[in-house]
Legacy VTK file of the C-alpha trace (Angstrom):
# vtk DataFile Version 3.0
C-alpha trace
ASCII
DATASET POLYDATA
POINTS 233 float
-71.015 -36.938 35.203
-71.533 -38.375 38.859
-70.800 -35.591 41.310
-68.256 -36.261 44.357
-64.783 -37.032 44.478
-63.217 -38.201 41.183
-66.439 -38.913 40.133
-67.956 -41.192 42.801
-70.396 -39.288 44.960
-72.874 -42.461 45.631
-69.542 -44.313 46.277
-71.044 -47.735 47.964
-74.251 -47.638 45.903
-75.567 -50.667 43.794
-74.222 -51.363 40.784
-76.064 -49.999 37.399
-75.660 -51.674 34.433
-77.552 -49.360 32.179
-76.215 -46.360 33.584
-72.943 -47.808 33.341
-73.502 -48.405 29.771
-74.450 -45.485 28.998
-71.058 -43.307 30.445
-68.978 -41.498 27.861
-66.039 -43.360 28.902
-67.872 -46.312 29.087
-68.820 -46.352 25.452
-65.278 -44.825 24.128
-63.691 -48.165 26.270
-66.347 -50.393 23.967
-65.055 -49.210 21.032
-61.289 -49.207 21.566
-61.619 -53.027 22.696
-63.718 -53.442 19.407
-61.134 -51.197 17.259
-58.392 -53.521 18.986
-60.393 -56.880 17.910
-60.138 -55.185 14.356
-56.684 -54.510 14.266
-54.464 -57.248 15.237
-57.572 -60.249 14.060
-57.157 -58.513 10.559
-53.010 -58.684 10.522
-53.312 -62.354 12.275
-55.718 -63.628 9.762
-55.009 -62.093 6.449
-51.659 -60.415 7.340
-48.823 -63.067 6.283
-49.252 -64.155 2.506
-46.438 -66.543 0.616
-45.583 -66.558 -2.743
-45.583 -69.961 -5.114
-41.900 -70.006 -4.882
-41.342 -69.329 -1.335
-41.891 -71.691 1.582
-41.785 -68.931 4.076
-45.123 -66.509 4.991
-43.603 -62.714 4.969
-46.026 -59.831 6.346
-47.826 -57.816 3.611
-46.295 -55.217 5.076
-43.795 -54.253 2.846
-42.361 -57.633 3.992
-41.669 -56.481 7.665
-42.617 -58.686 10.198
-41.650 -55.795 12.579
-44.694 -53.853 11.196
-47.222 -57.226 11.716
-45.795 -58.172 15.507
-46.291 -54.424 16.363
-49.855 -54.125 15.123
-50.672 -57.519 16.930
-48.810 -56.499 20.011
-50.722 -52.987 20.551
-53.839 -54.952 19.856
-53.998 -57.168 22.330
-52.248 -55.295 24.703
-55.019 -53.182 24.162
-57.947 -55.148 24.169
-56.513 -56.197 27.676
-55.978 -52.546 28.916
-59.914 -52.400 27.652
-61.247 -55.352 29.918
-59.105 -53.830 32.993
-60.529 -50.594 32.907
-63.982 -51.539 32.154
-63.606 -53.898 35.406
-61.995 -50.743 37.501
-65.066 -48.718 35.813
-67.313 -50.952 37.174
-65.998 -51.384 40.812
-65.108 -47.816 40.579
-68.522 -46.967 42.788
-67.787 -49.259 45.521
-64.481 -47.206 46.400
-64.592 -45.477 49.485
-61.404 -44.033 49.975
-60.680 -41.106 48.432
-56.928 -41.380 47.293
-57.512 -45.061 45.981
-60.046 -43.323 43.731
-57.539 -40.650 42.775
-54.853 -43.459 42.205
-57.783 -45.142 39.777
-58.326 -41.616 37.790
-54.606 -41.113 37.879
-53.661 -44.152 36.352
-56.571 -43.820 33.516
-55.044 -40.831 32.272
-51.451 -41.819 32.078
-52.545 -45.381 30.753
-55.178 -43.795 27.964
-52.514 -41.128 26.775
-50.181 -43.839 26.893
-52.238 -46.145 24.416
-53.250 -43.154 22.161
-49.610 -42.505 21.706
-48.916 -45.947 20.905
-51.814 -46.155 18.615
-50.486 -42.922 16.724
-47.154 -44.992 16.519
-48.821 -47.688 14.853
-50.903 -45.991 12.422
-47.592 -44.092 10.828
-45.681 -47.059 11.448
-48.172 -49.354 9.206
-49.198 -46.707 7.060
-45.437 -46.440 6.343
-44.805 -50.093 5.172
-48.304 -50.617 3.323
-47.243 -47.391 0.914
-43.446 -48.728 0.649
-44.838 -52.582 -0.384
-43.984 -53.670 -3.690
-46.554 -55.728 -5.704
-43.916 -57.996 -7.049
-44.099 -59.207 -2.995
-47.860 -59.810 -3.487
-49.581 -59.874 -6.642
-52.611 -61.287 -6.220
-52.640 -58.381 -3.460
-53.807 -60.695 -0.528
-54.766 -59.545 2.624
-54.985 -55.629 0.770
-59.068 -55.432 2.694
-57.188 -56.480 6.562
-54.347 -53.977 5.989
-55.947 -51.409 5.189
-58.734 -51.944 7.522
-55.419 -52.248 10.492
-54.697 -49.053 9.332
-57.960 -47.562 9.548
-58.847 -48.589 13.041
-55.257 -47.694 13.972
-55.840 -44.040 13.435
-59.514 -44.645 14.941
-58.372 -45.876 18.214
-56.269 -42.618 18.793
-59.011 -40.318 19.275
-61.380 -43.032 21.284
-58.007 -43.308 23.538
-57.276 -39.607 23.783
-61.181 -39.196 24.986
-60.378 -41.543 27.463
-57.577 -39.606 28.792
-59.973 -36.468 28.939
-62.851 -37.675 30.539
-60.183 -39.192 32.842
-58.537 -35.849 33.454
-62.020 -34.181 33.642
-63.044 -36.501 36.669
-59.425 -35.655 38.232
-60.592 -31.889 38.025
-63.890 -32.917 39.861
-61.877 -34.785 42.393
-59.470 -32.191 43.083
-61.996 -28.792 42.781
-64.280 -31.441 45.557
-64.637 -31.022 49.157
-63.954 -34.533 49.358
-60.663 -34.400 48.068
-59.019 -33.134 51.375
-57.998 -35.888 52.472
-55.905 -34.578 55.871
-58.768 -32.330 56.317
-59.512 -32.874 60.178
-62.043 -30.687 62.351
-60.564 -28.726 64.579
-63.748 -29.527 67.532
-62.157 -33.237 67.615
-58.334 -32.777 67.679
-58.232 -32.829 71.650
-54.505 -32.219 71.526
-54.866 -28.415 70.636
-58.203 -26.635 72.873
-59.780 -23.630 71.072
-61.856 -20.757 72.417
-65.659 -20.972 72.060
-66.750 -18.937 68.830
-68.489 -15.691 69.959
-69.611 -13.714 67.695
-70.508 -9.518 67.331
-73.631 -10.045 68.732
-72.760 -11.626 72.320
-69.825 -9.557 72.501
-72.087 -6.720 72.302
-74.493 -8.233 74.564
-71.052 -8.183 77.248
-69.910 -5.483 76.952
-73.497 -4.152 77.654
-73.872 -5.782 80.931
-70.560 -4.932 82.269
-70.702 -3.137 85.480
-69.108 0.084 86.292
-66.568 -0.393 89.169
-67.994 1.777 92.037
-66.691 5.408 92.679
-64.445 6.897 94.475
-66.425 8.731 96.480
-68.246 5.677 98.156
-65.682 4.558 99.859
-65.155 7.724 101.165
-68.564 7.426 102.452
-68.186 4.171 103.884
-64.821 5.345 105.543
-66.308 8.755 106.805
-67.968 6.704 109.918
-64.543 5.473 110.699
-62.739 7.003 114.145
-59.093 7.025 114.625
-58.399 6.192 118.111
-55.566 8.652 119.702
-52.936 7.023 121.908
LINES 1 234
233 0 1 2 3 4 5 6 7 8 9 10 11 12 13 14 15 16 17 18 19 20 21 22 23 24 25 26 27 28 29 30 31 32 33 34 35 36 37 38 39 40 41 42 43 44 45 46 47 48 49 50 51 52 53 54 55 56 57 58 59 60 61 62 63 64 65 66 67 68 69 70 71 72 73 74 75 76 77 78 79 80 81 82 83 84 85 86 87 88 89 90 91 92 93 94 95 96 97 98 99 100 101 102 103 104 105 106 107 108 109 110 111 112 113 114 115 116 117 118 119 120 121 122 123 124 125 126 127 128 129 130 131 132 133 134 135 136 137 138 139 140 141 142 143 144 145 146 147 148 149 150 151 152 153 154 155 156 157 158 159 160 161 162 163 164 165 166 167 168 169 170 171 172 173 174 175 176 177 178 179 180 181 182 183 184 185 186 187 188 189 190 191 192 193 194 195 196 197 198 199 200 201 202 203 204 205 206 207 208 209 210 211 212 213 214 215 216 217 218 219 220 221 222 223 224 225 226 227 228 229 230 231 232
């Protein structure tokens, strides 16, 4: 993991495709746009059947078109959260300022844990319906293969989201243990407003207090007066 603030220490440098590809969060954002694909191509596709006698197309899941208009939302939803991120992943270098960056990271995390809960909704949600389905509704069992592979990549894409929302939170920790992350920090030598002593240290005060100079005694200035002579009037 790059070193710096929130995980952009060559912030400004030239963009890197292979290292880019090669990131952990890089590849887990890959797979949740692919798991996405998956999921709601599968319930558009395959995921309304009709029967001989009915005019109408009803979802195979258990007949609830709640069920197919959720899976399809969250999918492409998702596979648009994907392409966002990957873009903010990429451009993520070029960021100079600190709390923009920690804005970026912030957002990553809430989004990812966000989308993993969602995803967890789904999968239970679809899982649900597909076990409560009655084969009377379907019995040539159409579109069995694209629910089940809905389902499937459902429960997949909650762990590739909740590794996004780590790695995000890991490169928050970076930011925030950084030197970097002080934003207000300001050095004192510039603020002109409030002057500071010169730093001295053991050494020089030593070296003072070694050449200070006895105030003269007492007795020479009763030398220097002893040539005096009072005049009597």
């Amino acid at each position: 993991m790059d070193g710096g603030a929130f995980g952009a220490g060559k912030a400004g440098g030239a963009f890197d495709p292979q290292a880019f590809i090669r990131q952990p969060h890089t590849l887990l954002r890959l797979l949740s746009w692919v798991f996405s694909i998956v999921v709601f191509g599968s319930i558009v596709n395959e995921g309304y059947v009709n029967r001989l006698d009915e005019s109408e197309e009803h979802c195979i899941f258990n007949r609830n078109r709640n069920a197919c208009n959720y899976g399809i939302t969250v999918g492409v939803l998702a596979f648009l959260s994907c392409l966002l991120y990957l873009a903010l992943d990429a451009y993520f270098p070029q960021i100079s300022s600190v709390k923009d960056r920690k804005k970026a990271v912030l957002s990553d995390i809430g989004v990812s844990a966000f989308w993993a809960f969602l995803w967890f909704v789904g999968f239970c949600f679809l899982t649900n319906q597909w076990q409560a389905s009655k084969e009377e509704d379907n019995p040539m069992n159409e579109g069995g293969d694209a629910a089940r592979a809905a389902i499937t990549f459902s429960f997949f894409s909650i762990f590739t989201w909740v590794g996004q929302a780590f790695l995000a939170y890991q490169r928050f920790r970076l930011g925030a243990d950084s030197a970097l992350f002080s934003q207000d920090y300001m050095d004192p030598s510039q603020d002109s407003g409030m002057p500071y002593a010169p730093y001295t240290n053991e050494e020089d005060a030593t070296d003072a207090v070694g050449t200070y100079q006895q105030p003269p005694a007492a007795d020479a200035f009763d030398t220097e007066t002893q040539g005096y002579q009072t005049q009597n009037y």
